[in-house]
mmCIF file of the N, C-alpha and C atoms, coordinates in Angstrom:
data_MODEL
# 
_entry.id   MODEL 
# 
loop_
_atom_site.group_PDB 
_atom_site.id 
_atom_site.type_symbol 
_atom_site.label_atom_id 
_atom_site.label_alt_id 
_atom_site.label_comp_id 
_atom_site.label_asym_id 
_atom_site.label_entity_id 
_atom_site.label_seq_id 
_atom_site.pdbx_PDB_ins_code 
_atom_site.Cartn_x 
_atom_site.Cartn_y 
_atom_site.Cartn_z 
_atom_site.occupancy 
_atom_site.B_iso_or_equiv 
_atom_site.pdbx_formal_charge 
_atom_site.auth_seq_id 
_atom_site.auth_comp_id 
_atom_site.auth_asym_id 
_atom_site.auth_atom_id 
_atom_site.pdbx_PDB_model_num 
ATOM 1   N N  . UNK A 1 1  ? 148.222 239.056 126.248 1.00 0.00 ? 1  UNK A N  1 
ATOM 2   C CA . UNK A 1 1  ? 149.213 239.609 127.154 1.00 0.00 ? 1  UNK A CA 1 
ATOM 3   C C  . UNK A 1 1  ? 149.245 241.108 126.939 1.00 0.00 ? 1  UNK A C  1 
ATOM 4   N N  . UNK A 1 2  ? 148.611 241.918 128.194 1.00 0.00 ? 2  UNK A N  1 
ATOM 5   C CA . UNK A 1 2  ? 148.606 243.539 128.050 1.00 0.00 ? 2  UNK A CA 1 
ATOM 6   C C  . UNK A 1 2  ? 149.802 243.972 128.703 1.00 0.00 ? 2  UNK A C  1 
ATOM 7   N N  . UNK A 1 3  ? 150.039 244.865 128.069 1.00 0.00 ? 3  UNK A N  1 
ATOM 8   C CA . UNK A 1 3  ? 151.539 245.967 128.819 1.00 0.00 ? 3  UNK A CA 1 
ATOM 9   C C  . UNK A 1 3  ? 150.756 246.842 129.192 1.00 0.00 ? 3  UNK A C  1 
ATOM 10  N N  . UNK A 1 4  ? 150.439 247.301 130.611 1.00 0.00 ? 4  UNK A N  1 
ATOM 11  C CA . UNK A 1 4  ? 149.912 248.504 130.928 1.00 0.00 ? 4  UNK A CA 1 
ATOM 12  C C  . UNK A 1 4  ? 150.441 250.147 130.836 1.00 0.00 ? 4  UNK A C  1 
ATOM 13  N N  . UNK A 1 5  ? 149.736 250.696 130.328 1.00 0.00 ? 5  UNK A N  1 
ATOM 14  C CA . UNK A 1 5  ? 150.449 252.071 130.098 1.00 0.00 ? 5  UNK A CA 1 
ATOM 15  C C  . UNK A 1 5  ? 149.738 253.411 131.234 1.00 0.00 ? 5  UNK A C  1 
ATOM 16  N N  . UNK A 1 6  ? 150.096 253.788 132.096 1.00 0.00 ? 6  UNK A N  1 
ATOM 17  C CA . UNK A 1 6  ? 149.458 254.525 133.194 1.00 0.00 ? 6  UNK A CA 1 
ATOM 18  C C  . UNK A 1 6  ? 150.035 255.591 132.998 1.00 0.00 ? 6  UNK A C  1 
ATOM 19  N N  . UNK A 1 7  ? 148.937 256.647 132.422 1.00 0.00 ? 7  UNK A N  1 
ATOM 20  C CA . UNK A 1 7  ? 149.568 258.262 132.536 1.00 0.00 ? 7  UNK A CA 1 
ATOM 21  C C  . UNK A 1 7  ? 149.681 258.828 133.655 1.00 0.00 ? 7  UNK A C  1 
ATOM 22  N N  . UNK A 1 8  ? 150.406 259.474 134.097 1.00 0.00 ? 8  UNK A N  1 
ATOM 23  C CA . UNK A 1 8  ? 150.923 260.342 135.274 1.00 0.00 ? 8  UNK A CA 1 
ATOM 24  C C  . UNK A 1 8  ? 151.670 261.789 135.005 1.00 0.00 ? 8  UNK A C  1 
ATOM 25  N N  . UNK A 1 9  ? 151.216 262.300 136.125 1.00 0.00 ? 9  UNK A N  1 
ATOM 26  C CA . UNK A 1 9  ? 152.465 263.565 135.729 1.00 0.00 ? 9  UNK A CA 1 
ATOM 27  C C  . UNK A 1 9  ? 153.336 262.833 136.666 1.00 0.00 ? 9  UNK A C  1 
ATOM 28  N N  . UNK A 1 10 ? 155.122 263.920 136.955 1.00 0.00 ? 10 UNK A N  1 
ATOM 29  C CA . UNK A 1 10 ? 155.997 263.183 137.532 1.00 0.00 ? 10 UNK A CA 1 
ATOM 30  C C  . UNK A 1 10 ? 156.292 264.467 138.391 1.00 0.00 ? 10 UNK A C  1 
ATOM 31  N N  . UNK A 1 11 ? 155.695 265.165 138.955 1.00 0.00 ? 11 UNK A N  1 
ATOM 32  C CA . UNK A 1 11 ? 155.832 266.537 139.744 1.00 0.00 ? 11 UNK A CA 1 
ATOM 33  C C  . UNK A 1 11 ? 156.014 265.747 141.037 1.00 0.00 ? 11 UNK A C  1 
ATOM 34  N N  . UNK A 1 12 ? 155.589 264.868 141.421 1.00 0.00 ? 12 UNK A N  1 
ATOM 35  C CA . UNK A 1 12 ? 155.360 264.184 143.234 1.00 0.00 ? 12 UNK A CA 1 
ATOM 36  C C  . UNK A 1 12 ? 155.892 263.354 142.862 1.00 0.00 ? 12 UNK A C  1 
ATOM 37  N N  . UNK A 1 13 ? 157.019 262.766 143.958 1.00 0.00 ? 13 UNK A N  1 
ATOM 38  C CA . UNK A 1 13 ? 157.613 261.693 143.728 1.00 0.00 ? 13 UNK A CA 1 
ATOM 39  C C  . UNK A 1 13 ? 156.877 260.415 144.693 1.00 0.00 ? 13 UNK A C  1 
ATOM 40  N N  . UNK A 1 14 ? 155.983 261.270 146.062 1.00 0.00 ? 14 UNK A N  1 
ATOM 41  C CA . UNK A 1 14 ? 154.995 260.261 146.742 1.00 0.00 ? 14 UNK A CA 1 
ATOM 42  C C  . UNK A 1 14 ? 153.852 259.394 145.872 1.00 0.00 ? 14 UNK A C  1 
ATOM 43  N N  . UNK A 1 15 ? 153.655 260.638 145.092 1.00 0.00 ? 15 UNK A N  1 
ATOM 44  C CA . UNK A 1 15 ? 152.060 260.305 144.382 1.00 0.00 ? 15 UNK A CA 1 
ATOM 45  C C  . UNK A 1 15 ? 152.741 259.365 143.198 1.00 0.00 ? 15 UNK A C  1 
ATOM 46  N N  . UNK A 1 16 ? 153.789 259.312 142.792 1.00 0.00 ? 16 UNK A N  1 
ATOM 47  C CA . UNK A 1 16 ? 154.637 258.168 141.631 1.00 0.00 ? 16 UNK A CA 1 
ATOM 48  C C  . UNK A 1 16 ? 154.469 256.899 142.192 1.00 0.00 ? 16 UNK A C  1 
ATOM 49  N N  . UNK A 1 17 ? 155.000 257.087 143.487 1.00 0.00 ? 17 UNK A N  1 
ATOM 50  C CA . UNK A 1 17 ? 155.563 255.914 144.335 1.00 0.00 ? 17 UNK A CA 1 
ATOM 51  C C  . UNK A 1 17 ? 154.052 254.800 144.693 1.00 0.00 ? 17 UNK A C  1 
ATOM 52  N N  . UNK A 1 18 ? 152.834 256.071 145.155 1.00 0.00 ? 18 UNK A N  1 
ATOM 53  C CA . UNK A 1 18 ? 152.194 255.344 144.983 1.00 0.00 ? 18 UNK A CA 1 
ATOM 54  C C  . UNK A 1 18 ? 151.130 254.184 143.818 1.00 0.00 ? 18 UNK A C  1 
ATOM 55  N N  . UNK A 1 19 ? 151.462 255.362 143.204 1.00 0.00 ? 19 UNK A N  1 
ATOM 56  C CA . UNK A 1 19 ? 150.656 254.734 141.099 1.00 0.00 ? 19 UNK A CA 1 
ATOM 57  C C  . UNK A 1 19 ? 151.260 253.488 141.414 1.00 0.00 ? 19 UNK A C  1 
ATOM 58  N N  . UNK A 1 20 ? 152.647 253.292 141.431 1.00 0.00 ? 20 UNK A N  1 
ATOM 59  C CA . UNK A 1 20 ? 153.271 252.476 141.510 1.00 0.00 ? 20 UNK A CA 1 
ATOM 60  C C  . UNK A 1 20 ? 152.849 251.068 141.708 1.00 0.00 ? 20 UNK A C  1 
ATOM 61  N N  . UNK A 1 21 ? 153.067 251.149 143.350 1.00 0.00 ? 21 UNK A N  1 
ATOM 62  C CA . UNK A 1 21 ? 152.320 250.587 144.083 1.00 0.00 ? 21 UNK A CA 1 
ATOM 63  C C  . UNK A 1 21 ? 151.128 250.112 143.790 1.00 0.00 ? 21 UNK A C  1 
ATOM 64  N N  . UNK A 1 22 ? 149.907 250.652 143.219 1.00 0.00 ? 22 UNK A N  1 
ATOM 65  C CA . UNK A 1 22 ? 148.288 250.629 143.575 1.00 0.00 ? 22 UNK A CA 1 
ATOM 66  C C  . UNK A 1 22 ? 148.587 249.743 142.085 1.00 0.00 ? 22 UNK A C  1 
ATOM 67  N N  . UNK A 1 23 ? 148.906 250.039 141.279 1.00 0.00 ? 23 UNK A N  1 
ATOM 68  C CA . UNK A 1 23 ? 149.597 248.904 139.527 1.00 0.00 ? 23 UNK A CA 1 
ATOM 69  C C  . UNK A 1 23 ? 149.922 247.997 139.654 1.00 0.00 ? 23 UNK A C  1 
ATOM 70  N N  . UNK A 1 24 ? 150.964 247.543 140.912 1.00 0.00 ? 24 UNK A N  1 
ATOM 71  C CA . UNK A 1 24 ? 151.485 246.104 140.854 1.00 0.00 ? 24 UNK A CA 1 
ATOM 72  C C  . UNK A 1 24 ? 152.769 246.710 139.639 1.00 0.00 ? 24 UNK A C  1 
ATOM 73  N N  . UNK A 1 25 ? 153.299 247.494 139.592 1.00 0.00 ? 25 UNK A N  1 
ATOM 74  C CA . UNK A 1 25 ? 154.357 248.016 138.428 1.00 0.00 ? 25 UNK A CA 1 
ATOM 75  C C  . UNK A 1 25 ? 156.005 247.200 138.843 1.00 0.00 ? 25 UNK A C  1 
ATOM 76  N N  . UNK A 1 26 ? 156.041 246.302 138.077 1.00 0.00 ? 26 UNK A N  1 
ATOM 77  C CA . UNK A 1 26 ? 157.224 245.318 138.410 1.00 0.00 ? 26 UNK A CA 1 
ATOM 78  C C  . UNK A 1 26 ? 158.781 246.497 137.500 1.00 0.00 ? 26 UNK A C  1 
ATOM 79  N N  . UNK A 1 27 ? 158.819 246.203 136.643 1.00 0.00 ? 27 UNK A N  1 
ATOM 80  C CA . UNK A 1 27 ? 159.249 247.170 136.292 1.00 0.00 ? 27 UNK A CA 1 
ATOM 81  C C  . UNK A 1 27 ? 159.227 248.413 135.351 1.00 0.00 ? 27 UNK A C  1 
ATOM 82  N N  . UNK A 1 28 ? 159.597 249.427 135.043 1.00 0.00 ? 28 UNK A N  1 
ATOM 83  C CA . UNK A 1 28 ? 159.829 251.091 134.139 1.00 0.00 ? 28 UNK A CA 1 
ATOM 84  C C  . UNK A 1 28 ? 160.870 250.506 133.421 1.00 0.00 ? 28 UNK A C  1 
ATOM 85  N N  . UNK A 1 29 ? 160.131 251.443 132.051 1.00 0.00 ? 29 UNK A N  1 
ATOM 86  C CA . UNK A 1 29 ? 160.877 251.283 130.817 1.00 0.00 ? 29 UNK A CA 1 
ATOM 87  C C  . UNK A 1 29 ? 159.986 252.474 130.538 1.00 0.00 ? 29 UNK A C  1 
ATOM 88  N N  . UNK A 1 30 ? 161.710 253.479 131.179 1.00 0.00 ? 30 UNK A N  1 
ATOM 89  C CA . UNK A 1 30 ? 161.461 255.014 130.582 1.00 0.00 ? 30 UNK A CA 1 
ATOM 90  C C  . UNK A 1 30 ? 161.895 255.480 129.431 1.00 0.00 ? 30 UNK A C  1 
ATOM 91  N N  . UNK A 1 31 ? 161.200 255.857 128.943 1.00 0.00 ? 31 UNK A N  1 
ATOM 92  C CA . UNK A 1 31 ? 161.133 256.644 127.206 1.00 0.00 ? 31 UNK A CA 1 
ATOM 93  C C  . UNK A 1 31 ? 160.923 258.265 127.754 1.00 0.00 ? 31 UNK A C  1 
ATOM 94  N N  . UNK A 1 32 ? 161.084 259.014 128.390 1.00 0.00 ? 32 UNK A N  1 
ATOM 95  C CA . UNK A 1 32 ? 161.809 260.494 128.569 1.00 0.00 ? 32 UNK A CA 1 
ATOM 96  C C  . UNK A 1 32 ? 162.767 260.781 127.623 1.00 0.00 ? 32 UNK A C  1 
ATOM 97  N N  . UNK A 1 33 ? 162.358 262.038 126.834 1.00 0.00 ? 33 UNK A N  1 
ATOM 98  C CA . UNK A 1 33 ? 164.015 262.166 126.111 1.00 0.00 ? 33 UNK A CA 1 
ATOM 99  C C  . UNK A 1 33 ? 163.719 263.164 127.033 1.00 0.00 ? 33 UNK A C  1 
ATOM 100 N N  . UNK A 1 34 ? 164.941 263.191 127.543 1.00 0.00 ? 34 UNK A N  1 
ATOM 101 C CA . UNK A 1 34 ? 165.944 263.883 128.900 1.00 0.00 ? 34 UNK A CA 1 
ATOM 102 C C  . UNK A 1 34 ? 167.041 264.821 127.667 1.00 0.00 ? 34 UNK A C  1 
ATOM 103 N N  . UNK A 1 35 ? 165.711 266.421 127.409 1.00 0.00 ? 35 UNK A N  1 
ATOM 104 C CA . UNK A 1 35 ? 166.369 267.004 126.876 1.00 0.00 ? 35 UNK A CA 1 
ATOM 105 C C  . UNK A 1 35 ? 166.832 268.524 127.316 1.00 0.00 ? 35 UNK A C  1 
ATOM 106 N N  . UNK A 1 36 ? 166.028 268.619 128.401 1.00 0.00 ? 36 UNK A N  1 
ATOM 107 C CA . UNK A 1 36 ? 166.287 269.940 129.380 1.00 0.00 ? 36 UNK A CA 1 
ATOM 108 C C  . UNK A 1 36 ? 166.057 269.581 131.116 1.00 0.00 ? 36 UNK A C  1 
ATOM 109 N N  . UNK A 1 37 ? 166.089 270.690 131.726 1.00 0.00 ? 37 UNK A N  1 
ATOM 110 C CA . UNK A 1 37 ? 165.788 270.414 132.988 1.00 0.00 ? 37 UNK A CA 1 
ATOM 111 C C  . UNK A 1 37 ? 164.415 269.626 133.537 1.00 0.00 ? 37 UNK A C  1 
ATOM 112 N N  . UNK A 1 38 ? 163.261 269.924 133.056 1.00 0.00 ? 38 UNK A N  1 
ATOM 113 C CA . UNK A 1 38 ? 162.086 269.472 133.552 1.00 0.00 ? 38 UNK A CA 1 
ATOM 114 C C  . UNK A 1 38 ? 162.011 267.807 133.204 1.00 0.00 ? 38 UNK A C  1 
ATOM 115 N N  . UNK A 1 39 ? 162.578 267.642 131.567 1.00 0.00 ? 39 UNK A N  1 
ATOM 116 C CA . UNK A 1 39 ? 162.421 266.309 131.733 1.00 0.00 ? 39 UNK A CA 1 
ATOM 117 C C  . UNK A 1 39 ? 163.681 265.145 132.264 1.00 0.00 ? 39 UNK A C  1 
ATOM 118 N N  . UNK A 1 40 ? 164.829 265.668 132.876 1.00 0.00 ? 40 UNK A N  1 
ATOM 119 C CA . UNK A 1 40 ? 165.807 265.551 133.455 1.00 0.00 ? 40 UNK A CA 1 
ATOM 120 C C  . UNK A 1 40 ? 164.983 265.197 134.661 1.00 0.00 ? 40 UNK A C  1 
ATOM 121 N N  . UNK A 1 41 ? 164.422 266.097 135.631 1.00 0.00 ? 41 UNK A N  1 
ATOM 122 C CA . UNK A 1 41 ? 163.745 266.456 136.974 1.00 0.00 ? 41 UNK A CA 1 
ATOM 123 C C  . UNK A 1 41 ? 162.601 265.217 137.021 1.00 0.00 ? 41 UNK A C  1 
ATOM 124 N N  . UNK A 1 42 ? 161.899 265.124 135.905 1.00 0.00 ? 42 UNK A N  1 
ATOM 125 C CA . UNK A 1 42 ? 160.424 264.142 135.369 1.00 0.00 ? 42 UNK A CA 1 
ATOM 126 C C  . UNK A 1 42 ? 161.205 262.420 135.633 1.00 0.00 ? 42 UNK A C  1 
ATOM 127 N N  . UNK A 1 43 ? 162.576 262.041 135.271 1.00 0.00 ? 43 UNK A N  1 
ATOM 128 C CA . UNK A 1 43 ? 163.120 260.980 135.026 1.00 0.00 ? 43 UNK A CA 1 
ATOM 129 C C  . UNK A 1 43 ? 163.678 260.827 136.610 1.00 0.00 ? 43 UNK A C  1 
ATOM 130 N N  . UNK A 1 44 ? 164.304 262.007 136.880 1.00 0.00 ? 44 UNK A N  1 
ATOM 131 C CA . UNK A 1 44 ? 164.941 261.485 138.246 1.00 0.00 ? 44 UNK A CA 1 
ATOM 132 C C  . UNK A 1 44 ? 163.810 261.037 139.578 1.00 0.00 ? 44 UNK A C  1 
ATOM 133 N N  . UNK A 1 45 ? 162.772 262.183 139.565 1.00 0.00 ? 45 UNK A N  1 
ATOM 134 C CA . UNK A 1 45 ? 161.541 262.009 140.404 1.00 0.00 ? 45 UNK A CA 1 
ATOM 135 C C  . UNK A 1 45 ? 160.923 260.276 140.191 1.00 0.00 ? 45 UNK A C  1 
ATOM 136 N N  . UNK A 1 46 ? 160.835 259.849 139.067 1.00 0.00 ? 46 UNK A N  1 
ATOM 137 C CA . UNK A 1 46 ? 160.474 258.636 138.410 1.00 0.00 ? 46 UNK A CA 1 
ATOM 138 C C  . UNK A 1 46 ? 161.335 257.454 139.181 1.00 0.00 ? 46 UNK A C  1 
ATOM 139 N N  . UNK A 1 47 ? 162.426 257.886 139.338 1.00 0.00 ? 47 UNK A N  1 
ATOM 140 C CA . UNK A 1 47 ? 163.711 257.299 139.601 1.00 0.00 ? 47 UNK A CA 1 
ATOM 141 C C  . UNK A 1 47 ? 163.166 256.786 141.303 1.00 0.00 ? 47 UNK A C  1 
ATOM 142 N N  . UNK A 1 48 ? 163.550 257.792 141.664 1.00 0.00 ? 48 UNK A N  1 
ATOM 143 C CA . UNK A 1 48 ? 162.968 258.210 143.163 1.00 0.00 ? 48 UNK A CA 1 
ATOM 144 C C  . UNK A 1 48 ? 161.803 257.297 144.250 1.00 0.00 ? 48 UNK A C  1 
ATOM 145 N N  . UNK A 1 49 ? 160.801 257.469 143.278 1.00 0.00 ? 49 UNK A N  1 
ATOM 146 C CA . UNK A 1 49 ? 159.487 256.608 143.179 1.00 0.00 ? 49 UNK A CA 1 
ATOM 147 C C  . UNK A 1 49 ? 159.880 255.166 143.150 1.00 0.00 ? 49 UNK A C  1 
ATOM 148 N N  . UNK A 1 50 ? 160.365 254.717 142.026 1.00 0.00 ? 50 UNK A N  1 
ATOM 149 C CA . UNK A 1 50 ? 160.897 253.741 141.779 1.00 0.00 ? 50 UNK A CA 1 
ATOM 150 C C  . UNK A 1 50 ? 161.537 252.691 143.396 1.00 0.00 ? 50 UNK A C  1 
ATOM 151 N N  . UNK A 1 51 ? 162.417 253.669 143.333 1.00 0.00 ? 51 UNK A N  1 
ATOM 152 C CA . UNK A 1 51 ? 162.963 253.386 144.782 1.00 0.00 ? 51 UNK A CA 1 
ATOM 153 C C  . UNK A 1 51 ? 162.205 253.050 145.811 1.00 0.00 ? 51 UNK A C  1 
ATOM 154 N N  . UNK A 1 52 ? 161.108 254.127 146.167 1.00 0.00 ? 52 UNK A N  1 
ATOM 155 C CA . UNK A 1 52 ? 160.620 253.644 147.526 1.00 0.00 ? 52 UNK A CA 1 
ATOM 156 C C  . UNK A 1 52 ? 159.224 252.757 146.999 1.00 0.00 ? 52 UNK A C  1 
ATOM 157 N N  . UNK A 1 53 ? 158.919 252.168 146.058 1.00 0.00 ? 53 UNK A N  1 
ATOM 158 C CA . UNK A 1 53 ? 157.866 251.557 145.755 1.00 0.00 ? 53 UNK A CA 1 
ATOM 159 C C  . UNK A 1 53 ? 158.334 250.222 146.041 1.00 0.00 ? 53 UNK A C  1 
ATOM 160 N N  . UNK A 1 54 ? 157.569 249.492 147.105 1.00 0.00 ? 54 UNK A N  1 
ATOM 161 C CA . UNK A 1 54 ? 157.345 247.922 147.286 1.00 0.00 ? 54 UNK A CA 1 
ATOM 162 C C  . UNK A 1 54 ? 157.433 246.971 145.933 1.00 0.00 ? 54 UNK A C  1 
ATOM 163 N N  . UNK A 1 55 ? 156.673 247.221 145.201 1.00 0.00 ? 55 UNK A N  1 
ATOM 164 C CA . UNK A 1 55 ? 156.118 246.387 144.097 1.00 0.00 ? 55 UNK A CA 1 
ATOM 165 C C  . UNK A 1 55 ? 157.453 246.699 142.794 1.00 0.00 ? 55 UNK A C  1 
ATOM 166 N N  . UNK A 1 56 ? 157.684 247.744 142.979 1.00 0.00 ? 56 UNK A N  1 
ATOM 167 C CA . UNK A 1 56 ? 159.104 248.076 141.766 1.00 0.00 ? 56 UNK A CA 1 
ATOM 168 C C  . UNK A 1 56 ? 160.218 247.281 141.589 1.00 0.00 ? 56 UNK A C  1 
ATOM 169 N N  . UNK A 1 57 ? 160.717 246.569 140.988 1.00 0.00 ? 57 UNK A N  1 
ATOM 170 C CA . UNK A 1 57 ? 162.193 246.074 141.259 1.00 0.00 ? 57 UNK A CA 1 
ATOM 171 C C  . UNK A 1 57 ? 163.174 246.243 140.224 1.00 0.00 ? 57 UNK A C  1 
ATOM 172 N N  . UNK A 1 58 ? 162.601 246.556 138.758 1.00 0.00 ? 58 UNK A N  1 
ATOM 173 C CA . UNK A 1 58 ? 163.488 246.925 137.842 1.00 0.00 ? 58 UNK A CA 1 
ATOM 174 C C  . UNK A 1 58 ? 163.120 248.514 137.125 1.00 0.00 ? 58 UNK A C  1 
ATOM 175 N N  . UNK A 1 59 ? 164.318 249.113 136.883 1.00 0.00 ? 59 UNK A N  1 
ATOM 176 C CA . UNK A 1 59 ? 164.016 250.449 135.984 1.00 0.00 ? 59 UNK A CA 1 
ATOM 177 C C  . UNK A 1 59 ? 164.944 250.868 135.096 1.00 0.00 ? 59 UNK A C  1 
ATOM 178 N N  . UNK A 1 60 ? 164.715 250.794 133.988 1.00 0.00 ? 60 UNK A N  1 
ATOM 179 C CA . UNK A 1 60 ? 165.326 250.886 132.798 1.00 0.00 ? 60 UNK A CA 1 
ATOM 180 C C  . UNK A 1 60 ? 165.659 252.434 132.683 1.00 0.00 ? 60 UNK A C  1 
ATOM 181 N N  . UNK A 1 61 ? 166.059 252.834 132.458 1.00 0.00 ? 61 UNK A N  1 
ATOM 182 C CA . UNK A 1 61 ? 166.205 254.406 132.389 1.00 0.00 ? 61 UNK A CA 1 
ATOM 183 C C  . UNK A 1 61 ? 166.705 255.081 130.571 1.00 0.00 ? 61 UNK A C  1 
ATOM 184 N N  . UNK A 1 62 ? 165.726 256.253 130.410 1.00 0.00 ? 62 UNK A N  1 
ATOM 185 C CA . UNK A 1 62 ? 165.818 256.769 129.339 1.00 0.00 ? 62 UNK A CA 1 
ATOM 186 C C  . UNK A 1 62 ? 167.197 257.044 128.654 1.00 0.00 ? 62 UNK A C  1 
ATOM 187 N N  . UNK A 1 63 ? 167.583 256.788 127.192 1.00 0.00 ? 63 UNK A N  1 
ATOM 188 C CA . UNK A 1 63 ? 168.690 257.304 127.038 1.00 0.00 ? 63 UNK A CA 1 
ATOM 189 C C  . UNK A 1 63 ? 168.507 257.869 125.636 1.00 0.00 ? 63 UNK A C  1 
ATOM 190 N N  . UNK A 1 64 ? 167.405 258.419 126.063 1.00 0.00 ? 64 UNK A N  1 
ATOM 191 C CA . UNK A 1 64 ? 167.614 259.324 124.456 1.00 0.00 ? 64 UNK A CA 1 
ATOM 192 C C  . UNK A 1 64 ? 167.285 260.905 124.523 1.00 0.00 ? 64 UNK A C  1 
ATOM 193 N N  . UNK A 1 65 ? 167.965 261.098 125.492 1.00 0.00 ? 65 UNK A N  1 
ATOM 194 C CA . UNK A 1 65 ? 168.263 262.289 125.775 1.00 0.00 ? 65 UNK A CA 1 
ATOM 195 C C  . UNK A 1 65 ? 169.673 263.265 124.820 1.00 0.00 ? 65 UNK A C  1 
ATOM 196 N N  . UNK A 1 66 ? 170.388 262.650 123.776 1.00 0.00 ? 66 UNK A N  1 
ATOM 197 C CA . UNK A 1 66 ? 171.904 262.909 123.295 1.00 0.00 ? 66 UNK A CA 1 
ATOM 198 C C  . UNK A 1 66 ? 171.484 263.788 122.437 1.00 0.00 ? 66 UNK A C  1 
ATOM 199 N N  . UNK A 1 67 ? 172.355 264.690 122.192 1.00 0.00 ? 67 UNK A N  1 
ATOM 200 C CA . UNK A 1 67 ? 172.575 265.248 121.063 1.00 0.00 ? 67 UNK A CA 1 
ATOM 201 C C  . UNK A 1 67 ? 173.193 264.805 120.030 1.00 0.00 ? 67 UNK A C  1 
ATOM 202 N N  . UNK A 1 68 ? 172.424 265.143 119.052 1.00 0.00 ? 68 UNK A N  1 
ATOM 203 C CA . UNK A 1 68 ? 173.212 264.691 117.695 1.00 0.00 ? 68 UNK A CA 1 
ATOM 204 C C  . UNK A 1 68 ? 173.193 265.899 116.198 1.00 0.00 ? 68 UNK A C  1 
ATOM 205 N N  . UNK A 1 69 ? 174.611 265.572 115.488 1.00 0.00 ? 69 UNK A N  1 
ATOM 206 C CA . UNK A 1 69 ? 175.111 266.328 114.963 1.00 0.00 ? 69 UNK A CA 1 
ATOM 207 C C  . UNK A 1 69 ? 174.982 266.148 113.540 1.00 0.00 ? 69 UNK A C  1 
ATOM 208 N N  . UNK A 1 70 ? 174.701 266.395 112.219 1.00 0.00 ? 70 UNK A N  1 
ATOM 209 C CA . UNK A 1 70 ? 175.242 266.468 111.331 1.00 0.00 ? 70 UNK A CA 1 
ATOM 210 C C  . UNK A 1 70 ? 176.589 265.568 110.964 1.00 0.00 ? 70 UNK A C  1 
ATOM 211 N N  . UNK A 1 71 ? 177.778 265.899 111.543 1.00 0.00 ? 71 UNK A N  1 
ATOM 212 C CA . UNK A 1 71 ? 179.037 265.980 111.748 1.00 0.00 ? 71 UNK A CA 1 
ATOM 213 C C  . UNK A 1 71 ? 179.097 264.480 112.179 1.00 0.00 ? 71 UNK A C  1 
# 
């Protein structure tokens, strides 16, 4: 049993949508740490894709984006 791992950039949210698609990608299980704007922008575009992709139906979304303190 393989988990496919498909590199992409996340600049196009068409060209996501289609990876998507052309994979058979049921669902994302995003690991983004969502720690500034670009990878904020990288997760939502992902998001996006997600959406208009046929084949998509679940998306887990990154949450290790937090700050943490000492304290």
């Amino acid at each position: 049993l393989g988990v496919p791992i498909v590199p992409t950039q996340y600049s196009n949210v068409e060209s996501l949508a289609k990876l998507l698609e052309e994979n058979k990608i049921d669902t994302i299980v995003s690991a983004i740490t969502v720690v500034d704007d670009d990878s904020s922008s990288s997760q939502l575009n992902l998001i996006a894709a997600a959406d208009q992709s046929l084949s998509t139906k679940r998306f887990i979304p990154s949450e290790y984006g937090i700050a943490y303190t000492e304290e």
